[in-house]
C-alpha positions in Angstrom: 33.7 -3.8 -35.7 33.4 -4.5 -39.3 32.3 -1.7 -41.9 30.4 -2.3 -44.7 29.1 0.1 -47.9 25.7 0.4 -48.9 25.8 -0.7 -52.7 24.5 2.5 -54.4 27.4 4.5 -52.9 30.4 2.2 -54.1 32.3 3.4 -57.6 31.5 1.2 -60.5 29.0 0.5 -63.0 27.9 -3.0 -62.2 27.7 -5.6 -59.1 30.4 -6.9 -60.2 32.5 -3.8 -60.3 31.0 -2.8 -57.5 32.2 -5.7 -55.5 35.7 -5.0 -56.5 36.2 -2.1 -56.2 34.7 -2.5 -51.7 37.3 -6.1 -52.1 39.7 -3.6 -53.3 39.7 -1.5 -50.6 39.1 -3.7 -47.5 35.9 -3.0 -47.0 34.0 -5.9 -45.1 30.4 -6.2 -46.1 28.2 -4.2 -48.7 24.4 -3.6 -47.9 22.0 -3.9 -50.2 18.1 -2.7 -50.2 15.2 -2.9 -51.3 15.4 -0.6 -54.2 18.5 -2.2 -55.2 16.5 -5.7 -55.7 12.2 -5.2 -55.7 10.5 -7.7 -54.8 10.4 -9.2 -57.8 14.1 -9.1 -58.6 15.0 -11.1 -55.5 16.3 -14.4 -57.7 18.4 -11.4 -59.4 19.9 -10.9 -56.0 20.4 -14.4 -55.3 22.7 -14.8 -58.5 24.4 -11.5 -58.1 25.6 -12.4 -54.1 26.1 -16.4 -55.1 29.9 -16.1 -56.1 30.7 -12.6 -54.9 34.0 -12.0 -53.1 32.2 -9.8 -50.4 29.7 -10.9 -48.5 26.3 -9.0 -47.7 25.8 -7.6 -44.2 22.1 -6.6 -44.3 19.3 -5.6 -46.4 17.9 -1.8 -45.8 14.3 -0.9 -46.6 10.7 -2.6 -47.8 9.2 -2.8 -50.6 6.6 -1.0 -48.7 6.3 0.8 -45.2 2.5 0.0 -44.3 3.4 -2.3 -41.3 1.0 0.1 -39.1 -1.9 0.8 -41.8 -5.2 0.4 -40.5 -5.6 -1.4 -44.2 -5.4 -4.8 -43.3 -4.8 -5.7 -47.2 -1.8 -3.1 -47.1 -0.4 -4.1 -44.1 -0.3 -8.0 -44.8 1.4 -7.0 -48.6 4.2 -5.0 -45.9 4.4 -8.3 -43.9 4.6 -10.7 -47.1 7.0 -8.7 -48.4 9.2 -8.8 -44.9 9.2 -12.2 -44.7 10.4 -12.2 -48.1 13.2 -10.4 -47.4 14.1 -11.8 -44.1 14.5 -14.9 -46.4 17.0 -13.2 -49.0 18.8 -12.2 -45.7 19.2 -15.8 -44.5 20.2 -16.9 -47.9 22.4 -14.4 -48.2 24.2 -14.8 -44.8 23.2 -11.3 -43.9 22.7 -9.7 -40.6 19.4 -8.9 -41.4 16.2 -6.5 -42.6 16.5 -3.2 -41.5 13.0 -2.2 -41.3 11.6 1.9 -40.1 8.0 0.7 -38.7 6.2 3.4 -40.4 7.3 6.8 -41.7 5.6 10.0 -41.2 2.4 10.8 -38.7 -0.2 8.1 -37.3 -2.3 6.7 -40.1 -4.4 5.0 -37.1 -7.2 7.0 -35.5 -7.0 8.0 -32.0 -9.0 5.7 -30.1 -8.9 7.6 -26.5 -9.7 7.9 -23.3 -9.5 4.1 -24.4 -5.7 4.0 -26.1 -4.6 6.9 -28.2 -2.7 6.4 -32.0 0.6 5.9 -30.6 -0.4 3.5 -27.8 -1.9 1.5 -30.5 0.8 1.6 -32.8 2.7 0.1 -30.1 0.9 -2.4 -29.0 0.3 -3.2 -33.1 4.0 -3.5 -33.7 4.7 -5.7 -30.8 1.9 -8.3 -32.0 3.6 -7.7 -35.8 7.1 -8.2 -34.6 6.4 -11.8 -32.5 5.4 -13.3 -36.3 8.0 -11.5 -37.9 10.9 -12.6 -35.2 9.8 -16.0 -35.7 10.3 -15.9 -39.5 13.8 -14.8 -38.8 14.7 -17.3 -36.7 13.6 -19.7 -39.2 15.7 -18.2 -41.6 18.7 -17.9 -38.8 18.7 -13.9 -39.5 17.2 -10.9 -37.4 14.3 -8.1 -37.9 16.3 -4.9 -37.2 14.0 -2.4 -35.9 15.5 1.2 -37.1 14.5 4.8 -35.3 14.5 8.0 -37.3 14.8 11.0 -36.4 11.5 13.5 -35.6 11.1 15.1 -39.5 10.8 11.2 -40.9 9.0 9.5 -38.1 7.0 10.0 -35.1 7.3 6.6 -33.4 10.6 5.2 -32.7 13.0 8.1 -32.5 15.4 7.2 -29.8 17.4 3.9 -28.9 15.1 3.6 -25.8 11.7 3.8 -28.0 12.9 0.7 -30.2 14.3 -0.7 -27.3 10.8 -0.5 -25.8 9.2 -2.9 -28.6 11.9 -5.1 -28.2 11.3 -5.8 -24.4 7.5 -6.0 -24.5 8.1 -8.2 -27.3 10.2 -10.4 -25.8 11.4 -12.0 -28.9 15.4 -12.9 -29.6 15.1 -12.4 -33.6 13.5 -8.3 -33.3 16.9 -6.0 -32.3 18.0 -2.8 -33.2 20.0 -0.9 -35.9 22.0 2.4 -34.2 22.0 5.1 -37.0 24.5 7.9 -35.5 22.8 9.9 -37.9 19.3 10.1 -36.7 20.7 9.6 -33.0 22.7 12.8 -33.9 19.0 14.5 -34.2 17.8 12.7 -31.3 19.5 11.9 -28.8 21.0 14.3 -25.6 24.2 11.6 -25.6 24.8 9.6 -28.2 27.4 7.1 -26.3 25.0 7.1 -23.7 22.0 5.6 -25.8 24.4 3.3 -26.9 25.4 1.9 -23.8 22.1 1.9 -22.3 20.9 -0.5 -25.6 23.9 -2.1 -26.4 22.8 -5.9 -25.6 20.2 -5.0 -28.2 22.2 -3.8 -31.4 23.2 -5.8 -34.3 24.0 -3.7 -36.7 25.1 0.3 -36.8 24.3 3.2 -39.9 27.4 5.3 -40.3 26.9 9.2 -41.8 27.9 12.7 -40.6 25.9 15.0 -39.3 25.9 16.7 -43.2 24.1 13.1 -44.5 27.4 12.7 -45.9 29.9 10.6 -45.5 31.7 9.9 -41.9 34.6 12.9 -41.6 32.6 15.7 -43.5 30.7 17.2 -40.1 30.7 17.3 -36.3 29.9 13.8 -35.0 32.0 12.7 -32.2 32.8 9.0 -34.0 35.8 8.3 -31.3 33.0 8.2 -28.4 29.9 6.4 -30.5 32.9 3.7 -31.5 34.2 3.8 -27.8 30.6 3.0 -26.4 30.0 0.9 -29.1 33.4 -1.4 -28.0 32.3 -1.1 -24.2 29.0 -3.0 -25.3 30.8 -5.5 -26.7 29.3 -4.7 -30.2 31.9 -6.4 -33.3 28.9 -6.4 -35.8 29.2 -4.3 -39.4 28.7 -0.4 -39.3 27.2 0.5 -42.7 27.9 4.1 -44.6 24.3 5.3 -45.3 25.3 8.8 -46.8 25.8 10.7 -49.5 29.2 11.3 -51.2 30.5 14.7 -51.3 33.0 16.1 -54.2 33.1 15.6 -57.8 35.6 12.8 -57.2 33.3 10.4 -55.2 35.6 7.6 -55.0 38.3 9.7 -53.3 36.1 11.4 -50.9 34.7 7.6 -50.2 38.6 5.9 -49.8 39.2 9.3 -47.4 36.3 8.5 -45.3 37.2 5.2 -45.0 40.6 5.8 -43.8 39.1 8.6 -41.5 36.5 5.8 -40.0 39.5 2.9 -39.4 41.5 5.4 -37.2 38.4 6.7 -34.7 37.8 2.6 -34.6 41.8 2.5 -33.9 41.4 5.1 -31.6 38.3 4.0 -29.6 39.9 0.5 -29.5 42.9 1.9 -27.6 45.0 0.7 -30.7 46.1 4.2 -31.9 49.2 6.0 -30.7 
């Protein structure tokens, strides 16, 4: 398992810095998103990653979350701007997009006794994702489908809902992203979910139960990192937190020694 920063949370004042300062302290990958680089900043990402010591692990976010809008004019600006991305992640040698389907309630009316919102959500997403897994296999990448937990989203909340549009869709490029976070909210056993959709996850969002970063709450990370190891899963685990204290850089070298020894420890490589 590999752990990687998301870029807004790393000491420094520049990329650059930035970069040093994750190289600096053996971090393995830094995730970047889409409001580090809009859309139209994406050649700025491309010059910022070309030389950098540290590779990119994934890109989190959209420049827009309308992949479920009945608008079709809004939801092919979310798709244009996926594919976009999935592109920069390709480039880039990332992972992938990290991409929450929609955020909030239905915006799609209820259609029943013929197919309620949700059912057509579903079977919207699943048509969506067999155009957008193909783009990512072009670019040699994947479409990371991320749950949230019940006060951001109503649709894909658990492992098993994501997993859901990944079996009906039946494509290779559209897997998950594990947030222990939201699964925190979520799920009645977090090693369980993770087990049960391990051949599915490609990439993991590290924070505590306080949004903050890893060590600062309750989360069992031993067990998530021992499930995660039972699956076989050696892909990057990003912090997606906050930063607690007045001295962010030493709460952030803390949390990453605290993160190394429950990987030790789930790993059977601690004393």
């Amino acid at each position: 398992m590999k752990i990687a920063l998301q870029l807004s949370i790393i000491p420094g004042n520049t990329v650059e810095d930035k970069q040093k300062w994750a190289l600096d302290h053996g971090v393995d990958g830094i995730e970047i998103s889409a409001w580090d680089y809009p859309p139209e900043d994406l050649g700025r990402a491309r010059k910022d990653w070309e030389n950098s010591p540290i590779p990119v692990s994934s890109i989190c976010g959209n420049a827009t979350f309308d992949l479920l809008d009945p608008d079709p004019k809004k939801r092919q600006a979310c798709i244009d701007y996926i594919k976009d991305y999935l592109k920069l992640a390709g480039d880039l040698g990332a992972v992938g997009q990290i991409v929450p389907p929609i955020f909030g309630p239905p915006r799609i009316n209820d259609l029943s006794p013929w197919m309620d919102a949700v059912s057509l959500e579903k079977e919207l997403l699943v048509h969506l994702c067999g155009e957008l897994g193909d783009v990512a296999e072009k670019t040699n990448t994947y479409f990371l489908l991320e749950p949230l937990n019940r006060y951001e989203q109503h649709l894909l909340r658990t492992q098993a809902d994501a997993v859901e549009i990944i079996e009906r869709c039946g494509h290779p490029r559209i897997r998950l992203i594990s947030d222990l976070f939201h699964m925190h909210i979520e799920e009645t056993d977090t090693p369980a979910a993770l087990r049960a959709a391990g051949k599915y996850i490609k990439h993991v969002h590290l924070a505590d139960n306080t949004r903050l970063e890893p060590g600062t709450g309750d989360i069992d990370f031993v067990a998530a990192f021992r499930a995660l190891a039972d699956v076989g899963f050696s892909g990057y685990m990003a912090f997606e937190c906050g930063v607690s204290g007045e001295d962010k850089a030493s709460s952030l070298a803390k949390s990453l020694t605290f993160v190394r020894s429950a990987i030790a420890e789930a790993q059977g490589k601690c004393c």
